[in-house]
Each structure stands twice: as C-alpha cells, then as structure tokens.
C-alpha positions as a printed Julia matrix, in Angstrom:
275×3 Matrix{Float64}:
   0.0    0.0     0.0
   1.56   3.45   -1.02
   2.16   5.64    2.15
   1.13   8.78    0.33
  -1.97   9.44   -1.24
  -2.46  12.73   -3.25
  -5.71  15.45   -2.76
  -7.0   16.68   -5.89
  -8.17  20.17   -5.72
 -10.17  22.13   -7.88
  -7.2   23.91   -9.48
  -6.54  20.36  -10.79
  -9.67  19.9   -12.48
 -13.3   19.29  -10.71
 -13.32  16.31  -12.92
 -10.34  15.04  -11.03
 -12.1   15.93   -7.55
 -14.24  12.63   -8.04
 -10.56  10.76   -7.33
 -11.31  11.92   -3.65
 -14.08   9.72   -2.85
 -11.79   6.86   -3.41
  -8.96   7.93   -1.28
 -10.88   9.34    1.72
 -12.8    5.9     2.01
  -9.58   4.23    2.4
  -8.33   6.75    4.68
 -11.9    6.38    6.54
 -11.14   2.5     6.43
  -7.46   3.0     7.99
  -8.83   4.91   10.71
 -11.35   2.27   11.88
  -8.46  -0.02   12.05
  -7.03   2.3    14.2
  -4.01   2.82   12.13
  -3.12   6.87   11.96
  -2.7    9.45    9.23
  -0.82  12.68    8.89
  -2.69  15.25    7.03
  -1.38  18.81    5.92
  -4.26  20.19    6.71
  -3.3   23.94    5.07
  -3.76  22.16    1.66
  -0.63  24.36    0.61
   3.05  24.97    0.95
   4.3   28.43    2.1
   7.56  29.97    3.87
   6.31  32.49    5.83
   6.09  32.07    9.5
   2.58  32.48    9.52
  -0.26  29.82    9.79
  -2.24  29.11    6.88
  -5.81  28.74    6.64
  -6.73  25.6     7.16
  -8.56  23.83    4.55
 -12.25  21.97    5.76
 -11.02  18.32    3.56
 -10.09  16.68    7.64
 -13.25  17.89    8.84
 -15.14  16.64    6.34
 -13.73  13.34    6.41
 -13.76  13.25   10.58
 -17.66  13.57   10.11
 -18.29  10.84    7.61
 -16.34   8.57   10.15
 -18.29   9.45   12.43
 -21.06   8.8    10.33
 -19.55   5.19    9.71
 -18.12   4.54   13.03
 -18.66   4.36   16.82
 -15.12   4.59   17.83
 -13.58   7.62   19.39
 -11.67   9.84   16.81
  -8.55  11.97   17.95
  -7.04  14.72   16.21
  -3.69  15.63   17.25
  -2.7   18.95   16.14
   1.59  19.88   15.06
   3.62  22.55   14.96
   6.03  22.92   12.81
   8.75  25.51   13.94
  11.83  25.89   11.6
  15.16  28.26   12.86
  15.7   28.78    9.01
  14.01  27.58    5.99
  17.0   27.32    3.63
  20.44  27.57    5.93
  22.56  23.91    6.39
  22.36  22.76    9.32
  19.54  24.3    10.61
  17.4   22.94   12.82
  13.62  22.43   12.77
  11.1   21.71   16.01
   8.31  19.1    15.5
   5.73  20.12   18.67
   2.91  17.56   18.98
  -0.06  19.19   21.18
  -2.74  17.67   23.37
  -5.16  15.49   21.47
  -8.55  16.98   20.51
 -11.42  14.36   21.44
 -13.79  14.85   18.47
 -16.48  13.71   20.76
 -15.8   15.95   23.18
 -15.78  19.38   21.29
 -19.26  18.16   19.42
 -22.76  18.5    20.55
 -25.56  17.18   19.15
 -27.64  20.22   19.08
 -24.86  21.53   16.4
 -25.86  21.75   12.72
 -23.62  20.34    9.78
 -21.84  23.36    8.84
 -21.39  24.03   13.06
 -19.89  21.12   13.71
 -17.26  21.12   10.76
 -16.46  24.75   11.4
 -16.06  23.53   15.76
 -13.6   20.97   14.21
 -11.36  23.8    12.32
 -11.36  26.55   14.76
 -10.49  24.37   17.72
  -7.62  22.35   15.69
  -6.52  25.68   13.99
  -6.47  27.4    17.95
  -4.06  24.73   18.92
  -2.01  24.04   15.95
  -1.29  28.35   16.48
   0.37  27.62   20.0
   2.76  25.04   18.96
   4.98  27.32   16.13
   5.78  30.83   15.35
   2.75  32.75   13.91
   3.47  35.91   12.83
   0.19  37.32   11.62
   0.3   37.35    7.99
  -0.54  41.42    7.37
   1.31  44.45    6.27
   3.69  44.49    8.82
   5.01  40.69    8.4
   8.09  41.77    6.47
   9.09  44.53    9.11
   8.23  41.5    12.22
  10.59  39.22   10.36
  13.33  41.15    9.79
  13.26  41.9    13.56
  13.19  38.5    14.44
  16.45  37.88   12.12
  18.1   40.96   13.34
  17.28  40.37   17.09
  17.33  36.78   17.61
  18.35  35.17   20.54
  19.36  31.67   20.2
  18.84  29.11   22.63
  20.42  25.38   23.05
  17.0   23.41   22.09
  14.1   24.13   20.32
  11.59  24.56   22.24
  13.67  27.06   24.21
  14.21  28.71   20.76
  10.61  28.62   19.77
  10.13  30.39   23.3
  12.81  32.96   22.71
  11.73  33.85   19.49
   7.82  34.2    20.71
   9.18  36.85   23.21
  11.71  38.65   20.65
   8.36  39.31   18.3
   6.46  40.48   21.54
   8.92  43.32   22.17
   7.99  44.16   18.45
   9.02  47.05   17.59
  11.29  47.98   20.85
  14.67  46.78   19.86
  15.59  44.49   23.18
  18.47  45.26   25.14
  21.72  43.41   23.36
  23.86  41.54   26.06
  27.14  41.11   26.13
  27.51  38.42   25.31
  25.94  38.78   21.93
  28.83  41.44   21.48
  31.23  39.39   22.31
  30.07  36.6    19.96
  29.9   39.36   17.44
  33.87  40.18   17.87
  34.75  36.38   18.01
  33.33  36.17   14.44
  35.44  38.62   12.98
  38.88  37.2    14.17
  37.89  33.74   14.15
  40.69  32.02   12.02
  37.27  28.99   11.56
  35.37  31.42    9.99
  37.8   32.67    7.52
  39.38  29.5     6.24
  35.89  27.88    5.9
  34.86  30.44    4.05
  37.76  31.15    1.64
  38.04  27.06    1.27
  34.29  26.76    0.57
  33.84  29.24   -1.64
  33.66  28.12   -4.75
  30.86  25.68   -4.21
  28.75  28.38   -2.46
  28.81  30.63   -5.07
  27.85  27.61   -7.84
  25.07  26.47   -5.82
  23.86  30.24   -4.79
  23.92  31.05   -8.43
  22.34  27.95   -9.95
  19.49  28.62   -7.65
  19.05  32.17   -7.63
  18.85  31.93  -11.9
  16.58  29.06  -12.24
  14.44  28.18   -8.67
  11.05  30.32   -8.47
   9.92  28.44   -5.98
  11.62  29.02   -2.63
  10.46  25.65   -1.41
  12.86  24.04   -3.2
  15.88  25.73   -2.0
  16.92  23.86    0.8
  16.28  20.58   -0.9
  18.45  21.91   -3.33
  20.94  22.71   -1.6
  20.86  19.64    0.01
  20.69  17.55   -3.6
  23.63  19.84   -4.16
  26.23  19.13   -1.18
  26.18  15.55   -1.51
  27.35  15.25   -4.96
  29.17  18.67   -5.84
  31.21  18.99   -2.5
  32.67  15.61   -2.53
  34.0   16.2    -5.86
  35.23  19.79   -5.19
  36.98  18.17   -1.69
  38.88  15.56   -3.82
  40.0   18.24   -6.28
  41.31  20.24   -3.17
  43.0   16.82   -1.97
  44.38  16.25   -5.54
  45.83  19.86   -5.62
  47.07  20.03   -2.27
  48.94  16.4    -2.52
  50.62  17.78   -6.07
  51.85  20.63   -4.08
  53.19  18.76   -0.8
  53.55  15.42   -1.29
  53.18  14.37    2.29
  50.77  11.71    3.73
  50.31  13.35    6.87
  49.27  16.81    5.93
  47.0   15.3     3.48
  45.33  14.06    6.08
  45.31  16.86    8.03
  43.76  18.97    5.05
  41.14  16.13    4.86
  40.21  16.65    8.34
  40.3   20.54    8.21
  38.12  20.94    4.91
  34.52  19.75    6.6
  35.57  20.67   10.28
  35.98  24.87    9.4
  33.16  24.2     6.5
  30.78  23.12    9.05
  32.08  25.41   11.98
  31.66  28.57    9.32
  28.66  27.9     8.68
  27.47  27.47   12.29
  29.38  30.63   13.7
  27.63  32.74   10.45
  24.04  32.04   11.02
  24.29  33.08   14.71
C-alpha cells in the first residue's frame, strides 16, 4: 500500500475531484483499524512564518467517520517551527499538542456546517500555539526582519521557539543586546574557523547560490536543493582540493590533516555565520 496518497483540488480539475471519494474511504477505512494518518491540513506549501488557513477536507472526512463509526476519533494537532528555511544545518522543532477528542468538542444540538467549522477553529487554535505565527498582514516583512536581526538563540528548540515568541512580543522595541551577543559578534570577525571555511568553501557556495538564484522560483525548493547539491558537488570539489594540495606537498600526513580541516571549518563557518 503506497504511504502517500495525493488530494485533488479544484485547481486540478473538478473532474479530477471525483478521485477523492476513493482515497478518503480508504483513509476512513485506515482509521477504523485504528491505524493513523498525517494530514497537511493547510492544503498548501508556504515559507512564511505564519499559519495558513486551514482547509475543511479533515473535517469533512472526521464527520463521515463518524457517520460510519462508533469509535472515538482523535485529532492531534503539530507545529512545525523551523530556525531557518533554507540555511545547512539548521534545525527544525516538530511540537505535537494535546489530542482533541472529536467527541468531546461536538454536541448534538450543532448543525452540519457548526460542527465542521467547531472541528477547524479548535484544531486551527491549537495548531497556532505550537509554532511561530506571525500574523500574515502588512507588517510581516518589518516583524521578520526583527526577528532575524534580534534573535536570541537558545540550546533546544523549544527554548528557541520560546525565545523567538518573546523577541516578536517586544515588536518594535529593539531588546536590550547583552554582552555576550557582542562578544560573539567580535569572536566572528577574528575567528581564524570562519575565515578558512569560508575562503576554502567558496567556490561551491557561489555555484550552488547562483544555480538557484537563476533558475528556482519556488523558494520551497531551495533547501532541498541545496541539500541535492552538497552531496554530490562537495565531494567532488573536496577531492580536487585533496588532488591539488597532494601535487603541491607530497606528504601523507598533511594530506590528512587537510582532509580533516576541509569539513571541520566548512561546518564550523557555517554554524558561527548564522548566529
């Protein structure tokens, strides 16, 4: 049995919308074996750290298992909380909530259109508490730039996700910078890491920045880009470097200790830049 079933929205044709039926009994069927299923309930794929309006396709199909079924139905709602959408090695927070007892946020005395509209709100209330939601409006752009430029970063992710809550609250008072943000600040800039990372790396980086910026409309794809990217181009470029640096001094040991330096500052440049 594939593991991922496709929606068909109107966009796609309302002839293809009839492919539903099919799909959302099996999913119905699934759920009275008490198997689970992870839904993307915004119907959509966006960047911004804003929460998208959640589409009424899971409500829908909650009520015609309840239609169909006796057993209890849970929704639990995620959060999805990324530190940055496109940067390597960045790290992303998957925050499960408390479980929403259909059952329990139903009455009887509620109409069709009540009921399905209960079943949004209250899943759309608690997926909002469990990632960044910076109100999609005018001032979104202005919000996250002050997020990027006053970010405070923390050990774990939910400490981040905390952090970065508060930062946005202070919106648009500039909080106080401590010290030791200015010392990290000066450590940057006479790092020797930093510098032979970057001047090592590049080449690549400016291939793979290029490449992207010229032909990738879609931000979405960046990071998996990027990703596609690293594990074939950087290998290559690494045992060019190795070649070159063995023609030049023909010595076992240093080779090795080249090998070793190349990903070591690579990956500590590009964990001292993003902070």
């Amino acid at each position: 049995m594939a593991q991922i079933k496709p929606v068909f929205r109107s966009r796609d044709g309302f002839g293809s919308l009839r492919n539903n039926d099919a799909i959302i009994q099996e999913w119905i069927d699934m759920l009275a074996k008490n198997e689970d299923i992870l839904i993307f309930a915004e119907g959509n794929h966006n960047e911004p750290y804003a929460g998208g309006t959640l589409q009424k396709g899971f409500a829908r199909m909650t009520m015609q298992f309840k239609e169909k079924n006796t057993t209890p139905l849970t929704i639990v709602p995620v959060g999805i909380h990324y530190e940055d959408h496109h940067a390597f090695r960045s790290r992303v927070l998957i925050n499960f909530g408390d479980p929403i007892r259909v059952n329990e946020i139903l009455e009887d005395s509620f109409s069709e259109r009540e009921k399905l509209e209960t079943i949004v709100t209250v899943t759309d209330d608690a997926m909002k508490k469990l990632a960044l939601a910076i109100p999609a409006d005018d001032d979104y752009k202005a919000k996250f730039n002050f997020l990027l430029k006053h970010r405070k970063f923390e050990k774990d992710m939910m400490g981040q996700l905390e952090a970065d809550k508060n930062t946005l609250k202070s919106y648009p008072l500039a909080p106080a910078i401590l010290l030791s943000k200015k010392s990290s600040i000066i450590w940057k800039i006479i790092n020797p890491i930093i510098w032979i990372g970057y001047v090592l790396h590049i080449l690549p980086y400016l291939l793979i920045k290029r490449f992207i910026e010229k032909n990738i409309k879609d931000p979405q794809w960046i990071s998996s880009l990027k990703y596609a990217f690293g594990i074939f181009l950087v290998p290559m470029y690494y045992i060019i470097l190795l070649v070159v640096f063995y023609l030049i001094i023909p010595n076992g040991l240093a080779l090795l200790a080249f090998a070793v330096l190349l990903p070591v500052t690579g990956i500590g440049a590009t964990d001292f830049l993003k902070k």
